[in-house]
C-alpha positions as a Python dict, from the first residue, in 0.01 Angstrom:
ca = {
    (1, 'X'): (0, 0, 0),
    (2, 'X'): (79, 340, -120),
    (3, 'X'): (157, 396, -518),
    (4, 'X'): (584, 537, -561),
    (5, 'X'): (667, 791, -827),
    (6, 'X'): (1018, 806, -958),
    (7, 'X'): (1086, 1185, -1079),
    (8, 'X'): (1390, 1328, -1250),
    (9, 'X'): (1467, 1703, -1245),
    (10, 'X'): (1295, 1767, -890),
    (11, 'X'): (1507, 2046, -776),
    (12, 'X'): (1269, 2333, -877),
    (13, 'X'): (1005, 2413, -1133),
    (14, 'X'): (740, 2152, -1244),
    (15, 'X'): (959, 1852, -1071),
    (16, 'X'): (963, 1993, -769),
    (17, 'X'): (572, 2082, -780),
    (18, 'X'): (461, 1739, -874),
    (19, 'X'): (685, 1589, -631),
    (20, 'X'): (495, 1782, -350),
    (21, 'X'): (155, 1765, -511),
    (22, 'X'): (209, 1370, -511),
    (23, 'X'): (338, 1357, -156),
    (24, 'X'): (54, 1548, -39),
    (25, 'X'): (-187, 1277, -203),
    (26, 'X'): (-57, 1015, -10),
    (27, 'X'): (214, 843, -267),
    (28, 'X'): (607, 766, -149),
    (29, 'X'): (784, 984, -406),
    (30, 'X'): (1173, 903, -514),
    (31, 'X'): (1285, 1287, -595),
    (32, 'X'): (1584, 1301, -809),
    (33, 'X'): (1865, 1605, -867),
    (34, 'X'): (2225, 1671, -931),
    (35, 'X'): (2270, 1823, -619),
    (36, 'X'): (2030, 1676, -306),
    (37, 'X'): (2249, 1793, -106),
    (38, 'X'): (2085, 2126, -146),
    (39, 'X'): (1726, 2073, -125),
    (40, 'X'): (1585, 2272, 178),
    (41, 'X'): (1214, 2206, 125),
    (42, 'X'): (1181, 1837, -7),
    (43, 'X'): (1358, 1670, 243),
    (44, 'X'): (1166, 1821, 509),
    (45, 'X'): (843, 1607, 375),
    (46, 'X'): (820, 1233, 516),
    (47, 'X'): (720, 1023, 256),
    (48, 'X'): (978, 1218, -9),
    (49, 'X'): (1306, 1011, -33),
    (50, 'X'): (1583, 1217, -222),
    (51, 'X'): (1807, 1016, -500),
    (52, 'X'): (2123, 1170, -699),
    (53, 'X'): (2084, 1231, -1063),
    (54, 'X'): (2274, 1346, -1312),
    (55, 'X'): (2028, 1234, -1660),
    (56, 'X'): (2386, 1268, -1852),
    (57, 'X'): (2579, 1058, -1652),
    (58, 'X'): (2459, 692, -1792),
    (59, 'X'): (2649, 499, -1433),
    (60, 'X'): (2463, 708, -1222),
    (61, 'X'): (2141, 661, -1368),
    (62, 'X'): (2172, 297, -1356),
    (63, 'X'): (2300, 306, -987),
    (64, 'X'): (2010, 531, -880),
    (65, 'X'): (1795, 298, -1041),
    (66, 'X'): (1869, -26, -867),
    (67, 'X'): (1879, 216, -529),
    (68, 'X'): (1488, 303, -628),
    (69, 'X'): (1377, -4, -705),
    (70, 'X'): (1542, -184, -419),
    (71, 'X'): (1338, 44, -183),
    (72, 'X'): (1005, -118, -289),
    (73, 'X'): (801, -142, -589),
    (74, 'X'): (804, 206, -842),
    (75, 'X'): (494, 252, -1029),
    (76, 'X'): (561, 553, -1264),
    (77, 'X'): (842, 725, -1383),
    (78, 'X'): (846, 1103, -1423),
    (79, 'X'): (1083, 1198, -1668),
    (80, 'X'): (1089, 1584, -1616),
    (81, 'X'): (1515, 1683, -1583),
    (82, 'X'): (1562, 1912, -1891),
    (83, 'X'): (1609, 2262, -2018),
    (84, 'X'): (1588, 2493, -2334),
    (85, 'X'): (1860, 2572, -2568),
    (86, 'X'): (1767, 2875, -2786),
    (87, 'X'): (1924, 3136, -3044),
    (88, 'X'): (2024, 3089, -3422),
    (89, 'X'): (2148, 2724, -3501),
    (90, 'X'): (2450, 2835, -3691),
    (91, 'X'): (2601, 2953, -3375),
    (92, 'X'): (2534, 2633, -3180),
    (93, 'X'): (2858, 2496, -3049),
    (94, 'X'): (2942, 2096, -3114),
    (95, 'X'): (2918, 2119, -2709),
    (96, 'X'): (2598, 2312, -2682),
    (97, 'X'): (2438, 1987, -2950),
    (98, 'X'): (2586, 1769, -2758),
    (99, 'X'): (2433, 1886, -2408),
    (100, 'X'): (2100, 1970, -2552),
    (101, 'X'): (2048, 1612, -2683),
    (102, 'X'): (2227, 1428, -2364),
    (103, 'X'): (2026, 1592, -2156),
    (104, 'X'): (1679, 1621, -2317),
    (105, 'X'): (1623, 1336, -2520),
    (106, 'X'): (1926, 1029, -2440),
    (107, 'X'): (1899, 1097, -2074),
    (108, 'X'): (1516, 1046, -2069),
    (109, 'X'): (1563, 698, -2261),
    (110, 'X'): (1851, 598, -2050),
    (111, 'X'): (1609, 670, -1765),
    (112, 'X'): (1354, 453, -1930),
    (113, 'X'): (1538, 209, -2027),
    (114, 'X'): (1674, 168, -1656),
    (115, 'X'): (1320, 92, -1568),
    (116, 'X'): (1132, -73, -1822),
    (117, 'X'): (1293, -473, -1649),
    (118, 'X'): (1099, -373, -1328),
    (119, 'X'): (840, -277, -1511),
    (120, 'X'): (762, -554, -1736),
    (121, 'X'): (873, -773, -1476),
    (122, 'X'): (560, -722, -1220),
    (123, 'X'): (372, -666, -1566),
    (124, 'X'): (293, -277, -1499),
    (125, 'X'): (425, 73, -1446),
    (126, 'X'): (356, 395, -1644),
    (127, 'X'): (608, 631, -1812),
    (128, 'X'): (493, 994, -1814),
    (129, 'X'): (752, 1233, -1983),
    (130, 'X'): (731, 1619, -1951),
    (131, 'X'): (803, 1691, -2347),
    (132, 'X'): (655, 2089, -2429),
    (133, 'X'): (432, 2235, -2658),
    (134, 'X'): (731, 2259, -2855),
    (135, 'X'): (755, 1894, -2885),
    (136, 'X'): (413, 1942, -3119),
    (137, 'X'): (411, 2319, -3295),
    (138, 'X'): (748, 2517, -3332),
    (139, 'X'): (847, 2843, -3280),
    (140, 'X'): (1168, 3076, -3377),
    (141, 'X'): (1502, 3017, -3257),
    (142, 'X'): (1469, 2690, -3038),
    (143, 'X'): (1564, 2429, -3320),
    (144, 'X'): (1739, 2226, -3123),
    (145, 'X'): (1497, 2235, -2837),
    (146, 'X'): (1247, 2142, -3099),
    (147, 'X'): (1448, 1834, -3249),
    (148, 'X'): (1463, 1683, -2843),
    (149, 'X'): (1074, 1751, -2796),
    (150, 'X'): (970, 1640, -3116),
    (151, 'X'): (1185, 1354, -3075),
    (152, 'X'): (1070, 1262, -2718),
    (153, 'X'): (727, 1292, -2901),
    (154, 'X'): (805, 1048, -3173),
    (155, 'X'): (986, 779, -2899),
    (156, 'X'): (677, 793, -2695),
    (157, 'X'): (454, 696, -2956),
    (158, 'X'): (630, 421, -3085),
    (159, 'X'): (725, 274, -2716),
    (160, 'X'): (365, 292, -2640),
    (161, 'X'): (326, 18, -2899),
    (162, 'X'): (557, -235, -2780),
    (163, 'X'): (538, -209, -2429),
    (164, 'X'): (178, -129, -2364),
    (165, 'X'): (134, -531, -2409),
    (166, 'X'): (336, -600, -2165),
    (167, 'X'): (111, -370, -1954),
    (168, 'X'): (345, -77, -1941),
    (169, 'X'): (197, 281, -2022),
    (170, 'X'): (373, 545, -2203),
    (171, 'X'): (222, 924, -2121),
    (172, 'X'): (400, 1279, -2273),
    (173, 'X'): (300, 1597, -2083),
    (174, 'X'): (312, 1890, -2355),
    (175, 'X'): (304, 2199, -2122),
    (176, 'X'): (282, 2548, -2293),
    (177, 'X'): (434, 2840, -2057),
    (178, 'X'): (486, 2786, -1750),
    (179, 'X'): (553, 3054, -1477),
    (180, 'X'): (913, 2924, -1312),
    (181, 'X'): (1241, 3041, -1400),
    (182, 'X'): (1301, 2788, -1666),
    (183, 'X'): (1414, 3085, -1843),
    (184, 'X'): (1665, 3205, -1651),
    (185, 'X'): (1776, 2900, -1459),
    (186, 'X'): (1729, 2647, -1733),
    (187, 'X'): (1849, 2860, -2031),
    (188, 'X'): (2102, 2820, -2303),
    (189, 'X'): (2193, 3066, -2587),
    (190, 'X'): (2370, 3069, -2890),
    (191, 'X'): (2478, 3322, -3060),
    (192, 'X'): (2601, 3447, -3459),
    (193, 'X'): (2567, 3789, -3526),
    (194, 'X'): (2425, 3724, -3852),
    (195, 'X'): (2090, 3714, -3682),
    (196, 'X'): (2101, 3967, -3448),
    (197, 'X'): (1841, 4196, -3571),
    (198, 'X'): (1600, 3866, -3597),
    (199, 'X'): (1662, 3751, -3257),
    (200, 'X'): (1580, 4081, -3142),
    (201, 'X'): (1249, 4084, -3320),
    (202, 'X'): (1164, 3759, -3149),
    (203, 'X'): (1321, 3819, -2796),
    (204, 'X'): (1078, 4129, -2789),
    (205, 'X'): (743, 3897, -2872),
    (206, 'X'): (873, 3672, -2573),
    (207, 'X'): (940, 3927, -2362),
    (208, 'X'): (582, 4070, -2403),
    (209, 'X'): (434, 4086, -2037),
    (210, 'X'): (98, 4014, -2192),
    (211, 'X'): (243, 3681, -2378),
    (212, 'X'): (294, 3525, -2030),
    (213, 'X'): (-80, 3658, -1880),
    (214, 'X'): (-129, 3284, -2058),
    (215, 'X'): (128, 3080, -1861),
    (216, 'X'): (47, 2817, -1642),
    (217, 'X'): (167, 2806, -1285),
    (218, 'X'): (412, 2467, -1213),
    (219, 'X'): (134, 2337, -978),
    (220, 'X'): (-126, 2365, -1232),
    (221, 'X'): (93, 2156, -1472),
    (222, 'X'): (136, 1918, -1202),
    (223, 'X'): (-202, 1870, -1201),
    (224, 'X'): (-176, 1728, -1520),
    (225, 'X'): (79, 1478, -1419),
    (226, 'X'): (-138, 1348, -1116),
    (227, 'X'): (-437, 1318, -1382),
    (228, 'X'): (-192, 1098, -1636),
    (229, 'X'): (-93, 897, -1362),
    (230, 'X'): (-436, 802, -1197),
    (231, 'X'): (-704, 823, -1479),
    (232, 'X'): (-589, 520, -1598),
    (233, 'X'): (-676, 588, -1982),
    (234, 'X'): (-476, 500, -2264),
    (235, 'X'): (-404, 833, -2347),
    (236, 'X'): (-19, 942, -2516),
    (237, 'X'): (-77, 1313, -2522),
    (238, 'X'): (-182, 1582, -2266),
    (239, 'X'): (-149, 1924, -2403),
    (240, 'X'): (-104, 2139, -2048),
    (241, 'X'): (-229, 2481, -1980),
    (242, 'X'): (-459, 2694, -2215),
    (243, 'X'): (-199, 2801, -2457),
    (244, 'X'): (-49, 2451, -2537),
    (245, 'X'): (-389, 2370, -2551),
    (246, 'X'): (-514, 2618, -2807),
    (247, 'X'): (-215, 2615, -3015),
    (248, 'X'): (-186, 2239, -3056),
    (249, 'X'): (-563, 2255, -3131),
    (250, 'X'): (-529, 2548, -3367),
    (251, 'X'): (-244, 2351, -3529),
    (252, 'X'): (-467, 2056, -3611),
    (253, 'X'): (-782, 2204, -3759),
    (254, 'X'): (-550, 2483, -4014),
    (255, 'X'): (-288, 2283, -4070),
    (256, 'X'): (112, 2298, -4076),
    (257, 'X'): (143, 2535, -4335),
    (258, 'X'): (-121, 2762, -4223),
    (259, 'X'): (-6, 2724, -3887),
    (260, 'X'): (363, 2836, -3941),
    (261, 'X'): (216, 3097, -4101),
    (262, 'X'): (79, 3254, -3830),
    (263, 'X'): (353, 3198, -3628),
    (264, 'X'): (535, 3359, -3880),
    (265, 'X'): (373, 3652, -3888),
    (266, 'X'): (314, 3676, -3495),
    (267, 'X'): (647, 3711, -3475),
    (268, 'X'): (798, 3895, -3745),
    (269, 'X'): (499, 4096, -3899),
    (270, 'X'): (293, 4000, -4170),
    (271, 'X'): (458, 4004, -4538),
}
């Protein structure tokens, strides 16, 4: 009997690599997406079965749900559907919040919570969410992306308590940069011109073309995933890709305060 992966968010990126890399390892993967109706390459593999999902629409996630579990047994759930909001949080719109935190941090629980029954019911079944590097350190500009990370962060640690005796594991995947176009395709921005001359200070440190020499390809980071779900350790976090793994190390041997520091002055000059 071959292991089934549930994964949100497969359309491109990270989702889409893991849901290959896992296929290609033998396992029957359920890919989900708002729109599988468009998937050219997925649906051409034979043991990939494509699901609609929309993580902000709570019927459909419970429909799609049954649908996966009624096609045999799931034994981890790859909660990977999101996408970054950034610019100054004064100029975030009620409906930008609102997205953001749907999409990012309910829609992963809903997603969860869809799941935990079948899990707890054959007594196992692992969790692995894609949070971010920003889920652990923070940088300029992405406060609201922070607040869904960090809070995906803080959820997974507690679940992990109470449903680890019921032998349910709960995994986060903290990737650093990866090389996709998250940032074009998966981008939000506010905007206030109050801060104009600040974003561009930042915008021009991201930009850098040496800054993403560091990023990790999606199939590297999928890597990751495959090790969470097989090693079977009781492991929550798994910092993914050198730079999420420096930074969160960096982070923990200086401290916050020295930390935001640095980040501080990285990217708007010492002073």
């Amino acid at each position: 009997m071959s292991n089934t992966i549930f994964i949100t968010g497969s359309s491109s990126g990270l989702g889409k690599a893991a849901a290959k890399l896992f296929a290609a390892k033998g396992w029957n993967v359920i890919a989900t997406m708002r729109k599988p109706e468009n998937e050219t390459e997925l649906n051409q593999l034979e043991n990939v079965e494509l699901l609609p999902l929309d993580v902000t629409d709570t019927d459909q996630i419970k429909s799609t749900a049954e649908k996966a579990i009624s096609l045999g047994d799931i034994d981890v759930v790859f909660n990977n559907a999101g996408y970054g909001l950034a610019g100054p949080f004064e100029g975030a719109t009620d409906e930008q919040l609102i997205r953001q935190l749907n999409t990012n941090l309910l829609g992963v629980m809903r997603v969860t919570q869809a799941f935990i029954p079948h899990f707890r019911q054959k007594k196992s079944g692992l969790f692995i969410t894609t949070t971010s590097i920003g889920g652990l350190i923070t940088l300029p500009f992405n406060s609201v992306y922070h607040a869904t990370k960090w809070g995906l962060e803080g959820w997974s640690e507690s679940l992990a308590f109470e449903l680890n005796p019921h032998g349910i594991g709960v995994k986060t995947i903290s990737p650093g940069g990866i090389s996709t176009d998250f940032a074009g395709r998966s981008l939000d921005m506010t905007m206030h011109p109050a801060y104009n001359e600040q974003m561009q200070q930042v915008l021009s440190v991201f930009m850098d073309p040496e800054r993403s020499k560091g990023y990790s390809t999606a199939e590297q980071i999928a890597e990751v995933v495959y090790e969470a779900a097989t090693d079977g350790k009781q492991i929550l976090r798994y910092p993914a890709g050198n730079d999420a793994k420096a930074w969160y190390e960096q982070r923990n041997a200086v401290g916050d305060e020295v930390f935001r520091k640095g980040i501080k002055d990285a990217f708007f000059g010492e002073g």
